[in-house]
N, CA, C and O atoms as CSV, one atom per row, in Angstrom:
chain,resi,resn,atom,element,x,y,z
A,1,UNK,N,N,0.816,-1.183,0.000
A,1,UNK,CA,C,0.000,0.000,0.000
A,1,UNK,C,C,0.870,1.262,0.000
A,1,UNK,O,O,0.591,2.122,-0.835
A,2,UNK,N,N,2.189,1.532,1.084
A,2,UNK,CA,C,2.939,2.539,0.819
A,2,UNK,C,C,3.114,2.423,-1.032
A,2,UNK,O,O,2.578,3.301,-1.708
A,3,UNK,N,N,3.617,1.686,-1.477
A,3,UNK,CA,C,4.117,2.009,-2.599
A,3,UNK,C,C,2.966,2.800,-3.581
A,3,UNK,O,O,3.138,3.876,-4.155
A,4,UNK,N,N,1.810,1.995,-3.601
A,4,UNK,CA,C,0.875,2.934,-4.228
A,4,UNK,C,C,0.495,4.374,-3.528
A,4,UNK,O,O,-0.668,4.731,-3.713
A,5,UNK,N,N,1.097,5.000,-2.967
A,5,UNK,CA,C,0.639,5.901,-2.078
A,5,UNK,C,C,1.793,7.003,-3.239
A,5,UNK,O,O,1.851,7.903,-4.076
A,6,UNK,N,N,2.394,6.186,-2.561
A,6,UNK,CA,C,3.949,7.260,-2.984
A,6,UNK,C,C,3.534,7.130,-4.808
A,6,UNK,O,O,3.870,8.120,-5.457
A,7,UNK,N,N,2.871,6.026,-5.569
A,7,UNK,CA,C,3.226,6.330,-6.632
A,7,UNK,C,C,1.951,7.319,-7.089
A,7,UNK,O,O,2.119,8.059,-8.058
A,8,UNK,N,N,0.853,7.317,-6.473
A,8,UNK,CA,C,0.184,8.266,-6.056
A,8,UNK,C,C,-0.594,8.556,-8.007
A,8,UNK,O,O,-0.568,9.658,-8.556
A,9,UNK,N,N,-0.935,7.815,-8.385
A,9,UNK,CA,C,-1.315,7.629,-9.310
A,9,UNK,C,C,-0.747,8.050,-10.919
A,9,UNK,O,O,-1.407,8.297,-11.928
A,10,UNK,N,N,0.366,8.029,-10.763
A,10,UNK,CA,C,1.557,8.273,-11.618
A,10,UNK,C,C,1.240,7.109,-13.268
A,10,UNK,O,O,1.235,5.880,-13.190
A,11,UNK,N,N,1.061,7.719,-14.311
A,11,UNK,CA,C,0.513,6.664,-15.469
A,11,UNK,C,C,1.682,5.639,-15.785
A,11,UNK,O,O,1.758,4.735,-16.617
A,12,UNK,N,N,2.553,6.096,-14.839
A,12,UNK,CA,C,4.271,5.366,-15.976
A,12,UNK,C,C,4.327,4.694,-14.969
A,12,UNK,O,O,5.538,4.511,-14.851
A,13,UNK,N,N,3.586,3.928,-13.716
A,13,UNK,CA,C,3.954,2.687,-12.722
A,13,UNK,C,C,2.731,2.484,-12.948
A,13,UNK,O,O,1.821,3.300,-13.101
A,14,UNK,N,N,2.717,0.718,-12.977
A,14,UNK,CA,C,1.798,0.064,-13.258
A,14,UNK,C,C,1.897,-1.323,-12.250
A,14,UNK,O,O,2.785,-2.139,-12.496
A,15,UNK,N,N,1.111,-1.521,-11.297
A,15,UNK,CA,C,1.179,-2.276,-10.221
A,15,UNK,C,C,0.188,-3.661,-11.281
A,15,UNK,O,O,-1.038,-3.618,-11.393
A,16,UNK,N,N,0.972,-4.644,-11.863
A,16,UNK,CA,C,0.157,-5.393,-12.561
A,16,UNK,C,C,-0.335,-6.879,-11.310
A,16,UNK,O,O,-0.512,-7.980,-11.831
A,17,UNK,N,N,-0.410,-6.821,-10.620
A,17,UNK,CA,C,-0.596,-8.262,-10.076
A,17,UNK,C,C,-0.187,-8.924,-10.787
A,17,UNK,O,O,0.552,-8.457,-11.653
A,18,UNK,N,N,-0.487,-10.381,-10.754
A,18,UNK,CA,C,-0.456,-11.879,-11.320
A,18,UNK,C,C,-0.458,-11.557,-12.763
A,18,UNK,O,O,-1.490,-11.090,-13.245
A,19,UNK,N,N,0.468,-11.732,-13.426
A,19,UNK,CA,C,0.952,-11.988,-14.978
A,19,UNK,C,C,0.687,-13.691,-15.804
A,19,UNK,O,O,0.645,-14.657,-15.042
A,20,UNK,N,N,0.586,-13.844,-16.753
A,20,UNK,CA,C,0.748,-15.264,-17.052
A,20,UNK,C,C,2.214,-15.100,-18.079
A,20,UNK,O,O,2.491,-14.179,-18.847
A,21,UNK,N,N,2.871,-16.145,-17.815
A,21,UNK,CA,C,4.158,-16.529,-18.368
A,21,UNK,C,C,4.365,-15.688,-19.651
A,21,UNK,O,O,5.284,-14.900,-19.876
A,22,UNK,N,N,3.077,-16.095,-20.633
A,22,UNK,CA,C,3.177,-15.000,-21.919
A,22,UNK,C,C,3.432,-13.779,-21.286
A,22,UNK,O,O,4.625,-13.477,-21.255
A,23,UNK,N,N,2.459,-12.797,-20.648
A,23,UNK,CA,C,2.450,-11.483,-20.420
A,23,UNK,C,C,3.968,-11.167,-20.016
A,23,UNK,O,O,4.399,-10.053,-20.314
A,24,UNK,N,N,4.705,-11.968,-19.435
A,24,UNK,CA,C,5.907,-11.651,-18.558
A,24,UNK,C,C,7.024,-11.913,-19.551
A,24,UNK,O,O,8.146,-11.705,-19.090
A,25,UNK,N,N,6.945,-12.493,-21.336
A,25,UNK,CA,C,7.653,-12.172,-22.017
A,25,UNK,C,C,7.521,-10.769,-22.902
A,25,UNK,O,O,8.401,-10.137,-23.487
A,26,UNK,N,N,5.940,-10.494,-22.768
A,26,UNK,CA,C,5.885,-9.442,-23.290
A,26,UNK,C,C,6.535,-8.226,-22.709
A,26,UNK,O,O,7.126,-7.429,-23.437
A,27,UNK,N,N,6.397,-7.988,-20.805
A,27,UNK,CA,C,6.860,-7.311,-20.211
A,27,UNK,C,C,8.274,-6.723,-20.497
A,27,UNK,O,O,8.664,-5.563,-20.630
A,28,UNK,N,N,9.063,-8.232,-20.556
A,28,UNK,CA,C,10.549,-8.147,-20.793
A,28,UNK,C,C,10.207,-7.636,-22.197
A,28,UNK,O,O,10.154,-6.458,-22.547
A,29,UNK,N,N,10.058,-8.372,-22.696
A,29,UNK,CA,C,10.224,-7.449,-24.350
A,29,UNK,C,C,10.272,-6.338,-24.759
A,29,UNK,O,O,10.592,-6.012,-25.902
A,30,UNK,N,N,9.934,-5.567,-23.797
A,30,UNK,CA,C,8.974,-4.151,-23.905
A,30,UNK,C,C,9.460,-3.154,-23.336
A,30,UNK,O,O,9.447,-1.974,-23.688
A,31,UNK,N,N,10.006,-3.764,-22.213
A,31,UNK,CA,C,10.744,-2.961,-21.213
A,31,UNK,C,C,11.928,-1.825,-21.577
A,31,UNK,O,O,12.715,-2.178,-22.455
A,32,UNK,N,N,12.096,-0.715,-21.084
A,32,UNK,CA,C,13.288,-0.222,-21.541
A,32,UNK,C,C,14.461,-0.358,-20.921
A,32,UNK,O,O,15.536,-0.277,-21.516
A,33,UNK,N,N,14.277,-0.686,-19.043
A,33,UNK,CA,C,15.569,-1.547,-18.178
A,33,UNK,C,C,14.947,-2.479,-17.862
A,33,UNK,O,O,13.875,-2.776,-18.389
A,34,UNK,N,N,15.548,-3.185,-16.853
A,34,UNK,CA,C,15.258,-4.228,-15.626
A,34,UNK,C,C,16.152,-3.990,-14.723
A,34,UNK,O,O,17.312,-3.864,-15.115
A,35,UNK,N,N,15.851,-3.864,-13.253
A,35,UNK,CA,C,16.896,-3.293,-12.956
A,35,UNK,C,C,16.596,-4.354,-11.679
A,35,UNK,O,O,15.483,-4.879,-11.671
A,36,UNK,N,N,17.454,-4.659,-10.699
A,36,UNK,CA,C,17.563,-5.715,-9.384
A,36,UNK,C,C,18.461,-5.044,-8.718
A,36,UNK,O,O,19.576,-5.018,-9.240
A,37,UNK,N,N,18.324,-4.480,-7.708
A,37,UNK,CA,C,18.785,-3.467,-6.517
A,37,UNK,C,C,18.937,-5.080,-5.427
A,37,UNK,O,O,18.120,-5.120,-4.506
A,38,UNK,N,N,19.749,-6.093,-5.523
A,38,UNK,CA,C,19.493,-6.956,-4.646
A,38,UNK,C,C,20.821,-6.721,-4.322
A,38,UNK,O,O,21.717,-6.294,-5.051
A,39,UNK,N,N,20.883,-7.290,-2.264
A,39,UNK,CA,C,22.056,-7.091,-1.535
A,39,UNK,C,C,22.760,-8.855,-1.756
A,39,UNK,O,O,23.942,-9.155,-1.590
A,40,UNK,N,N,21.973,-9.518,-2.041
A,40,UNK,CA,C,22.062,-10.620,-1.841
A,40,UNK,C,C,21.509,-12.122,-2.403
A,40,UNK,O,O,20.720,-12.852,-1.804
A,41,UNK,N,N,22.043,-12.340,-3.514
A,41,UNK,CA,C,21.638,-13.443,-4.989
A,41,UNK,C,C,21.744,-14.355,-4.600
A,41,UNK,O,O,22.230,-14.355,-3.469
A,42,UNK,N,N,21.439,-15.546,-5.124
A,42,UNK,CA,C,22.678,-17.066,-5.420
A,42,UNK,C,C,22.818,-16.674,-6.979
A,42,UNK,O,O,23.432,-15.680,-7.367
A,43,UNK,N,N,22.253,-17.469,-7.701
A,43,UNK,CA,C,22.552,-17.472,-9.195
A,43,UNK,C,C,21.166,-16.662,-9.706
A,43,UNK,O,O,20.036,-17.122,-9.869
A,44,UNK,N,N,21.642,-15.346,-9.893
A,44,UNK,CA,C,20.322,-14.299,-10.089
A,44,UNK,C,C,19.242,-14.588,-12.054
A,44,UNK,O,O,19.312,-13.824,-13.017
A,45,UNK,N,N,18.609,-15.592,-11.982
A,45,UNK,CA,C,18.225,-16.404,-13.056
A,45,UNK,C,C,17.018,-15.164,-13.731
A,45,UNK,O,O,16.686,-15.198,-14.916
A,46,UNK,N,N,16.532,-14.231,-12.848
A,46,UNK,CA,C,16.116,-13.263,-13.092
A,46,UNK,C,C,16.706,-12.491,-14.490
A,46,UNK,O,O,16.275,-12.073,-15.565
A,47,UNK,N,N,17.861,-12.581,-13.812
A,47,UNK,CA,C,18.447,-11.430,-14.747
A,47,UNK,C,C,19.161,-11.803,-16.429
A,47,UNK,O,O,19.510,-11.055,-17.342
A,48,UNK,N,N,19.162,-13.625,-16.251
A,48,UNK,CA,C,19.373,-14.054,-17.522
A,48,UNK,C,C,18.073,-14.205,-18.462
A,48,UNK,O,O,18.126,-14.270,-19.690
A,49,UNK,N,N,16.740,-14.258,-17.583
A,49,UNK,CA,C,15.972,-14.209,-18.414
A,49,UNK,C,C,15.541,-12.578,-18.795
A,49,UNK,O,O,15.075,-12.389,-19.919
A,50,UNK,N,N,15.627,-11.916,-18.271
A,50,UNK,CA,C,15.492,-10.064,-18.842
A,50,UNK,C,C,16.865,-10.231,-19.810
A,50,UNK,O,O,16.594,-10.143,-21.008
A,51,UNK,N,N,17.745,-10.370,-19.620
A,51,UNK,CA,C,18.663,-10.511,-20.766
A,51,UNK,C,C,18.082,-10.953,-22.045
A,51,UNK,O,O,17.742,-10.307,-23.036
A,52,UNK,N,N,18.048,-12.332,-21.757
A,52,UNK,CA,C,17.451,-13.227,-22.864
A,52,UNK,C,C,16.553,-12.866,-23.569
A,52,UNK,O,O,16.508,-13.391,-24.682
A,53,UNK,N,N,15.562,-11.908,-23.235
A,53,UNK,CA,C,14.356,-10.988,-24.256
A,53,UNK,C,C,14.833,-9.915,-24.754
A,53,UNK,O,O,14.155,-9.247,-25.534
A,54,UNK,N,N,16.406,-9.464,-24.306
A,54,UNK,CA,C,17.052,-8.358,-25.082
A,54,UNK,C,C,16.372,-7.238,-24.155
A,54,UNK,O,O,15.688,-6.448,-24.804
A,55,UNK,N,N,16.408,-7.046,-23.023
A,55,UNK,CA,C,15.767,-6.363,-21.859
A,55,UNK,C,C,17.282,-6.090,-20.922
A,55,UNK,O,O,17.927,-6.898,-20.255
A,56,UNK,N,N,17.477,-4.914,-21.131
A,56,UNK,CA,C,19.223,-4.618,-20.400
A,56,UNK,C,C,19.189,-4.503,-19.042
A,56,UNK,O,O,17.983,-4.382,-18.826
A,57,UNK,N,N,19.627,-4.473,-18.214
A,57,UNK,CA,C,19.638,-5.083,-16.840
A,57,UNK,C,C,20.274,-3.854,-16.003
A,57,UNK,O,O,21.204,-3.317,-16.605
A,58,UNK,N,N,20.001,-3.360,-14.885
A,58,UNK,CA,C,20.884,-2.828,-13.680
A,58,UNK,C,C,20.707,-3.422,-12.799
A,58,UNK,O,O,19.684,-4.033,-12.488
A,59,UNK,N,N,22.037,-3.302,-12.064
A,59,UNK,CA,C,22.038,-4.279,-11.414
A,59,UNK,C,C,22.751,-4.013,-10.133
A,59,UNK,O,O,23.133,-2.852,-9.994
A,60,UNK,N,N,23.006,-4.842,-9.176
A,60,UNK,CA,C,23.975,-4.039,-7.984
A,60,UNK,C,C,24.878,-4.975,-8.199
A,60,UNK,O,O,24.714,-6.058,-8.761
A,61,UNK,N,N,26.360,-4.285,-7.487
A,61,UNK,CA,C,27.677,-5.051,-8.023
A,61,UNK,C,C,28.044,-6.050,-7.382
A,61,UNK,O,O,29.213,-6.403,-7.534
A,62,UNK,N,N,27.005,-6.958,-6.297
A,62,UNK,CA,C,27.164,-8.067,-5.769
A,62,UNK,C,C,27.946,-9.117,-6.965
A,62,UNK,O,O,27.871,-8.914,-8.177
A,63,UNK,N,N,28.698,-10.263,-6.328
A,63,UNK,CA,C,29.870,-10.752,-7.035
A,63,UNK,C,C,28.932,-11.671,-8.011
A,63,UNK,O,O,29.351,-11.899,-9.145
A,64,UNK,N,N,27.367,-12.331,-7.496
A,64,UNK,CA,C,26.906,-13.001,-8.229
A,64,UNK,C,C,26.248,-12.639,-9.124
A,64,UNK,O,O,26.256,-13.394,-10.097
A,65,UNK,N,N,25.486,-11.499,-9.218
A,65,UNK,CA,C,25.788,-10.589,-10.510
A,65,UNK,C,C,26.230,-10.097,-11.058
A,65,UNK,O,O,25.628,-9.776,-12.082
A,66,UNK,N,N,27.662,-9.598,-10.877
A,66,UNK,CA,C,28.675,-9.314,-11.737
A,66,UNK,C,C,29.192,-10.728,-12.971
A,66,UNK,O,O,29.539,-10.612,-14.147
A,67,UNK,N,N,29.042,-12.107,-12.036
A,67,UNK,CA,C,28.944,-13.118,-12.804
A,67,UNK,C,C,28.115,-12.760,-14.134
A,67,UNK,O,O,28.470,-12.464,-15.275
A,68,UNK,N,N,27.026,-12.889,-13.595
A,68,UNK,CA,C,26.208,-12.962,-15.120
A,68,UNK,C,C,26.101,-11.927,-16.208
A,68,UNK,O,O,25.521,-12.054,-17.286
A,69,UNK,N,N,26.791,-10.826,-15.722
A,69,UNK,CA,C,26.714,-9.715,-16.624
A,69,UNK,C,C,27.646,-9.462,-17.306
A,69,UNK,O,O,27.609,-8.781,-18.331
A,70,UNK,N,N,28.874,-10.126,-16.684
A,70,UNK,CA,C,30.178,-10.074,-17.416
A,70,UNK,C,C,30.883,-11.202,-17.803
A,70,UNK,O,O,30.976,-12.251,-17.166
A,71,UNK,N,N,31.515,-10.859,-19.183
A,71,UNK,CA,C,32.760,-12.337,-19.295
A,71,UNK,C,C,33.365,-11.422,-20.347
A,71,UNK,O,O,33.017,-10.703,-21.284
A,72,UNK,N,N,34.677,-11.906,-19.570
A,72,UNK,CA,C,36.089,-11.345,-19.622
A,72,UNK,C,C,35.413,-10.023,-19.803
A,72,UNK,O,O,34.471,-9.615,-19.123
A,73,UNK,N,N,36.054,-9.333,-20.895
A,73,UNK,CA,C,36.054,-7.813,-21.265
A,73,UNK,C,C,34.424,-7.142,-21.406
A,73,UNK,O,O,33.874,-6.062,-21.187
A,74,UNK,N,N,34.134,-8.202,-21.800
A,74,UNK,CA,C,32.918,-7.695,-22.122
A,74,UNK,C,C,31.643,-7.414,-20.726
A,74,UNK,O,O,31.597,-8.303,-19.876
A,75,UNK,N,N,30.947,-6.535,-20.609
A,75,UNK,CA,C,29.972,-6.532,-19.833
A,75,UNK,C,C,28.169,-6.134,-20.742
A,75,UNK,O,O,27.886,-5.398,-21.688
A,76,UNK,N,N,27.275,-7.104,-19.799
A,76,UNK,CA,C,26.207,-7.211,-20.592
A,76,UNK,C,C,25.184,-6.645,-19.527
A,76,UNK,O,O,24.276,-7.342,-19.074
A,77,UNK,N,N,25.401,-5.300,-19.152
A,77,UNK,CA,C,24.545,-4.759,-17.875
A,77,UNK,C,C,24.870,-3.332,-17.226
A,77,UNK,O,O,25.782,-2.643,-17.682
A,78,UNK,N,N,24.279,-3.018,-16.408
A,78,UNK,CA,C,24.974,-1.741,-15.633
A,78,UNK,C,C,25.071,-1.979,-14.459
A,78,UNK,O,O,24.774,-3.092,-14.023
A,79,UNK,N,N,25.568,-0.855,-13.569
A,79,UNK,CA,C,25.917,-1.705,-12.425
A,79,UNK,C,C,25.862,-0.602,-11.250
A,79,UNK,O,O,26.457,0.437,-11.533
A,80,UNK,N,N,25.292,-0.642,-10.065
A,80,UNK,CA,C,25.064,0.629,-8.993
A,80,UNK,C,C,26.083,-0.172,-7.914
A,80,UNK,O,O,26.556,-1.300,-8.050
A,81,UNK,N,N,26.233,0.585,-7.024
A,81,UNK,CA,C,26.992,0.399,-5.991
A,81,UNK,C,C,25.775,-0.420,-4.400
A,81,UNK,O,O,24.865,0.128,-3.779
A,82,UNK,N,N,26.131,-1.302,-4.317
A,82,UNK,CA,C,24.963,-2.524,-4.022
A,82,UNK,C,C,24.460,-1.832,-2.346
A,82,UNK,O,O,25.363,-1.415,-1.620
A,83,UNK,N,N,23.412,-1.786,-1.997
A,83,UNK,CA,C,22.582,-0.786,-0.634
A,83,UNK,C,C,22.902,0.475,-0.934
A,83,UNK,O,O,22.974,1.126,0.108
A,84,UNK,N,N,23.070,0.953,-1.640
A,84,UNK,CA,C,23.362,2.611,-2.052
A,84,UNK,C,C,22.497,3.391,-2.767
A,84,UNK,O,O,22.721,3.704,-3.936
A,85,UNK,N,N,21.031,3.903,-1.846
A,85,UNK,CA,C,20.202,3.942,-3.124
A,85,UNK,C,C,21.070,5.153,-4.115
A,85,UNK,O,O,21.271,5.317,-5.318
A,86,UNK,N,N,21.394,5.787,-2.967
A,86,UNK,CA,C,21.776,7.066,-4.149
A,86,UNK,C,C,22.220,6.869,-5.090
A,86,UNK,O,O,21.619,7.261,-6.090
A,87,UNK,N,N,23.576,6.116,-5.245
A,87,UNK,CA,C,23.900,5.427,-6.517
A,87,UNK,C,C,23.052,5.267,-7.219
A,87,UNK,O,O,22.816,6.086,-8.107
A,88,UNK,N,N,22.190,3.955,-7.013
A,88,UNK,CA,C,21.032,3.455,-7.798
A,88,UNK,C,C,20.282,4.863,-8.692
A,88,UNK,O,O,20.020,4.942,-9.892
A,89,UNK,N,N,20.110,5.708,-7.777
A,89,UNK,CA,C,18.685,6.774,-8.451
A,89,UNK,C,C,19.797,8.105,-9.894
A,89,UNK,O,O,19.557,8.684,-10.954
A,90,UNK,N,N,20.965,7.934,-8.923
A,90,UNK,CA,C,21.821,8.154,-9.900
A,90,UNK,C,C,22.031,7.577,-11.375
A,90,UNK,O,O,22.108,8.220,-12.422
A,91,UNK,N,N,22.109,6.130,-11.178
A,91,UNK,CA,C,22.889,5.346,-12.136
A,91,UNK,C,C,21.673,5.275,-13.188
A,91,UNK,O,O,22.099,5.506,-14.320
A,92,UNK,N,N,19.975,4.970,-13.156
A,92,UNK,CA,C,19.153,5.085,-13.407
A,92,UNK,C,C,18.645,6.540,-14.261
A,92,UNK,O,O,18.166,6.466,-15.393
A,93,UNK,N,N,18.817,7.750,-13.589
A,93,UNK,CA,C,18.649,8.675,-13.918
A,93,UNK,C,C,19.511,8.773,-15.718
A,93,UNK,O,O,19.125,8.994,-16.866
A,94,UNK,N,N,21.222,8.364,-14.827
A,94,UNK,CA,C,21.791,8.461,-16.188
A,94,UNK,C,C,21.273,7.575,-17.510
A,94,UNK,O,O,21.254,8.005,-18.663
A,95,UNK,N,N,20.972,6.608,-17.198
A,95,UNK,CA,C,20.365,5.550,-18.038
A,95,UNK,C,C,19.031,6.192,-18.797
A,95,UNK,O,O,18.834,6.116,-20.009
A,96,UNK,N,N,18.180,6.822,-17.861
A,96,UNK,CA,C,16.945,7.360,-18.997
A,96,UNK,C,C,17.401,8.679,-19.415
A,96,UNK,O,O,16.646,9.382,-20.087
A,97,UNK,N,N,18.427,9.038,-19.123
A,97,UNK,CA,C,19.103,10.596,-19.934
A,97,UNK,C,C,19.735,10.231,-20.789
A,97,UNK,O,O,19.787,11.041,-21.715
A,98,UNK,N,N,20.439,9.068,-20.975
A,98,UNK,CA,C,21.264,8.506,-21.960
A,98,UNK,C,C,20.374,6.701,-22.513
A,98,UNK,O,O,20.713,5.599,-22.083
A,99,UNK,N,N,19.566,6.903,-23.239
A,99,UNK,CA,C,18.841,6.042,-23.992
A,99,UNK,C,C,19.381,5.251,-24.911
A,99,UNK,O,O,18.984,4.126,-25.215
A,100,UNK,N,N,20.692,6.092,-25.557
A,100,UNK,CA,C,21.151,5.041,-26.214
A,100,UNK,C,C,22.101,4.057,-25.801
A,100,UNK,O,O,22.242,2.937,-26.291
A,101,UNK,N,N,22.844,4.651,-24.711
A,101,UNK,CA,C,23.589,3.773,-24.309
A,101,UNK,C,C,22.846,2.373,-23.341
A,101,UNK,O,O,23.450,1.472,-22.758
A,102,UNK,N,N,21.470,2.588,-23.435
A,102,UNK,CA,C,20.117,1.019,-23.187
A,102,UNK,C,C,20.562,0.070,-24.648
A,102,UNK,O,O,21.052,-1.035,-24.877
A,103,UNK,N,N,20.173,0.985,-25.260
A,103,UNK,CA,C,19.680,0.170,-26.769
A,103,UNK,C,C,21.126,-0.384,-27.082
A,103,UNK,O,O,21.109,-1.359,-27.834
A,104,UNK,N,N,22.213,-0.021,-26.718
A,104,UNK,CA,C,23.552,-1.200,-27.167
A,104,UNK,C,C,23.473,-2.024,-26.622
A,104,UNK,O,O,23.794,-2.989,-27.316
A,105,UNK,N,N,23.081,-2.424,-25.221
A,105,UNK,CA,C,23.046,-3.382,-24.893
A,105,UNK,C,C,21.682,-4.784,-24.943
A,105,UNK,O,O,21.408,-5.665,-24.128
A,106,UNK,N,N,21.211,-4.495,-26.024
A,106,UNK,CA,C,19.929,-4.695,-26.178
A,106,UNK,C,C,20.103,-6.201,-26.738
A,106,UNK,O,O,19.664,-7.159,-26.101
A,107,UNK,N,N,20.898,-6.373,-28.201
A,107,UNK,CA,C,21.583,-7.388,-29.049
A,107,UNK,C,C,22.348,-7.905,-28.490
A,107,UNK,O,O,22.215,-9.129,-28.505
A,108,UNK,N,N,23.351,-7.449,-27.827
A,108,UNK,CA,C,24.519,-8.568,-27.087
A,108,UNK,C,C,24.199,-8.782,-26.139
A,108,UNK,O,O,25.072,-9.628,-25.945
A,109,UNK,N,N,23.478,-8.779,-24.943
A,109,UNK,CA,C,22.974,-9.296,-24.076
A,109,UNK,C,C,22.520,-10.331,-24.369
A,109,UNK,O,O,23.064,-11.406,-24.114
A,110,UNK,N,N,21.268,-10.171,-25.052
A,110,UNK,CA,C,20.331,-11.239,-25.308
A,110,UNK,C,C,20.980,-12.718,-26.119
A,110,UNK,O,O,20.430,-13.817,-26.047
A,111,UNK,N,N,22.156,-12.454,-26.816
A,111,UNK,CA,C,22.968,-13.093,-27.923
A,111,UNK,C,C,23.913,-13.631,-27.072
A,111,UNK,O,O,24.128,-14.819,-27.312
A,112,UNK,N,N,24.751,-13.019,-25.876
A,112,UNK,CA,C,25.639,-13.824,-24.828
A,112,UNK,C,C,24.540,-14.553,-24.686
A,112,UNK,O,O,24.352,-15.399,-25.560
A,113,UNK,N,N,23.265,-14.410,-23.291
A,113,UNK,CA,C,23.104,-15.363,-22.595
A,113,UNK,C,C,22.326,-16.634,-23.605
A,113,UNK,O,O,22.438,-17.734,-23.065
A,114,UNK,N,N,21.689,-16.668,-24.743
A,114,UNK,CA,C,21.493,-17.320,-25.587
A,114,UNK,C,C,22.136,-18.143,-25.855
A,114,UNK,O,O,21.564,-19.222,-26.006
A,115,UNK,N,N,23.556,-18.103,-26.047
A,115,UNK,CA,C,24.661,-18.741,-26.657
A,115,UNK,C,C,25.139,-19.369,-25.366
A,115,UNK,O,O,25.319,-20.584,-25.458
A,116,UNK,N,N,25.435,-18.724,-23.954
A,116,UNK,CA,C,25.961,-19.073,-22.779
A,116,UNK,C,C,24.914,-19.495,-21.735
A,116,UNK,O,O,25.240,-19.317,-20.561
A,117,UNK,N,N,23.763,-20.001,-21.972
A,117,UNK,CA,C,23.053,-20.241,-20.859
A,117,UNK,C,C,21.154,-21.083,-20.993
A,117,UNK,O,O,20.146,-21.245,-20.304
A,118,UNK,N,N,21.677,-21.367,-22.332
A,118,UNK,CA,C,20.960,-21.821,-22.985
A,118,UNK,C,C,20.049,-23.767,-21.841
A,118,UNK,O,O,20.632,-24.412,-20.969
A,119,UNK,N,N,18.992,-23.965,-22.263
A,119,UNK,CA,C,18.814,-25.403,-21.574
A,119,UNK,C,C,19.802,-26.506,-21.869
A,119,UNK,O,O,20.183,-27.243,-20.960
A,120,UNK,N,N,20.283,-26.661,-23.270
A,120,UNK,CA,C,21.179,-27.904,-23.776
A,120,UNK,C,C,22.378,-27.510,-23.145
A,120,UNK,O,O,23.162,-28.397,-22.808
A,121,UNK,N,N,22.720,-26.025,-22.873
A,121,UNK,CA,C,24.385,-25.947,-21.858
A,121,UNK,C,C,24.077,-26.108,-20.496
A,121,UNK,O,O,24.984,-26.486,-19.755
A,122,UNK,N,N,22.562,-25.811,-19.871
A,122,UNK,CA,C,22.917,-26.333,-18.421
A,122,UNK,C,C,22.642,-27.576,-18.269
A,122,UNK,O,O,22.816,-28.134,-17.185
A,123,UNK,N,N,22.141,-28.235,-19.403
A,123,UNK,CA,C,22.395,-29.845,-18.886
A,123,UNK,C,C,23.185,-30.071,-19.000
A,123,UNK,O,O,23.753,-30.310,-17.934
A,124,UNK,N,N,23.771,-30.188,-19.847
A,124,UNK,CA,C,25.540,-30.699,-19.966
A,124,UNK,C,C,26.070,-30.018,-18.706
A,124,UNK,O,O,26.652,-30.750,-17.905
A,125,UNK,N,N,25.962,-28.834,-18.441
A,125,UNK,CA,C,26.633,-28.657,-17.225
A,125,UNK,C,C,26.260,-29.408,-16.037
A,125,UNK,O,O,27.115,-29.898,-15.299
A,126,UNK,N,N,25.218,-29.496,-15.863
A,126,UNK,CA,C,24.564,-30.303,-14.626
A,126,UNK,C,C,25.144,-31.996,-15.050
A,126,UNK,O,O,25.747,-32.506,-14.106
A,127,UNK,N,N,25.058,-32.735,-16.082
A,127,UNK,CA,C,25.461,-33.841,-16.230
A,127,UNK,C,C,27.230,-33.957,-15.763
A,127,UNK,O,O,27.682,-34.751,-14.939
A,128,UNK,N,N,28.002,-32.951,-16.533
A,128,UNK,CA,C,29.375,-32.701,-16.232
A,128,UNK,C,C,29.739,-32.643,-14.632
A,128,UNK,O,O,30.790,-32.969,-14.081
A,129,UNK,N,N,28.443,-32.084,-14.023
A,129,UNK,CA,C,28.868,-31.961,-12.476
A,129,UNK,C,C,28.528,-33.261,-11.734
A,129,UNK,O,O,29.022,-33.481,-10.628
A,130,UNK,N,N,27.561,-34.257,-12.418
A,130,UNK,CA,C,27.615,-35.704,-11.574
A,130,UNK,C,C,28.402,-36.568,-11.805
A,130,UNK,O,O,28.767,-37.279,-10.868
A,131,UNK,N,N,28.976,-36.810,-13.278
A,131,UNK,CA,C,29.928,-37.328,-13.356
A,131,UNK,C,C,31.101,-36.910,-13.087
A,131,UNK,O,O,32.013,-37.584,-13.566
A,132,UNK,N,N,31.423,-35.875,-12.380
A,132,UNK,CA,C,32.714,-35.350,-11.475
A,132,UNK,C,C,32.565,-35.738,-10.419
A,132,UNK,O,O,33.524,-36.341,-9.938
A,133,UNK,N,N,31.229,-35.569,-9.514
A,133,UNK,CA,C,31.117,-36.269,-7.885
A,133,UNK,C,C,31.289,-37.634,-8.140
A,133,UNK,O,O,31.924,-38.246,-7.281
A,134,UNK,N,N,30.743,-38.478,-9.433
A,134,UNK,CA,C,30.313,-40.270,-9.185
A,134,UNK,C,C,31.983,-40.489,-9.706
A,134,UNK,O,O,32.352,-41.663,-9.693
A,135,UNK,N,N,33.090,-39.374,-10.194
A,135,UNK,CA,C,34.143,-40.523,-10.869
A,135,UNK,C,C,34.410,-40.470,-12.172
A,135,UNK,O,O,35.539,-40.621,-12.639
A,136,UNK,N,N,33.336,-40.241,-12.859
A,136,UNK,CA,C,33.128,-40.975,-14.089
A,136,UNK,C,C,34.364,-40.147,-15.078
A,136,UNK,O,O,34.536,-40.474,-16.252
């Protein structure tokens, strides 16, 4: 209820309840960030699927999202300084003042985690990891 208070009937927040799976590719699709202000991930699967619709990501610089956003040189995300909102409202701000620098990351995002995170690579990965515990 605070949040609708504060957003106080603002047309550009949209409190959607319950989505169905379609609607929530459309969301990503559509979106101009995604952003996860989290102090604290395991493997943030969130953020490969906003990738994966070509939906660019902010993110906080916790180590397990820095995982998924980066390999080697390349980075596929932005990044705030993690419990800091100021950062955050900062890093954000710059992001809808600078629009294009969204839209580069729009294609290679979606094209890493595609290529890197795909179902046929985490089985093999998951298979690769039992036959390392059994021996094989």
């Amino acid at each position: 209820m605070r949040l609708r208070n504060i957003a106080d009937g603002d047309p550009r927040i949209i409190f959607t309840g319950y989505v169905s799976r379609d609607e929530v590719h459309e969301i990503y699709s559509n979106a101009f960030l995604f952003s996860l202000p989290s102090d604290l991930e395991g493997m943030p699967a969130v953020i490969l699927e906003a990738l994966s619709h070509g939906c660019p990501v902010l993110t906080s610089d916790i180590q397990e999202s820095l995982d998924v956003i980066r390999h080697g040189e390349e980075q596929f995300g932005f990044v705030h300084r993690a419990g800091d909102v100021d950062d955050l409202t900062k890093q954000l701000r710059r992001l809808v003042e600078n629009p294009c620098q969204v839209e580069k990351l729009k294609g290679p995002g979606r094209d890493f985690v595609n290529r890197n995170y795909s179902w046929d690579r985490a089985v093999e990965m998951t298979v690769d990891v039992y036959k390392h515990v059994l021996g094989v």
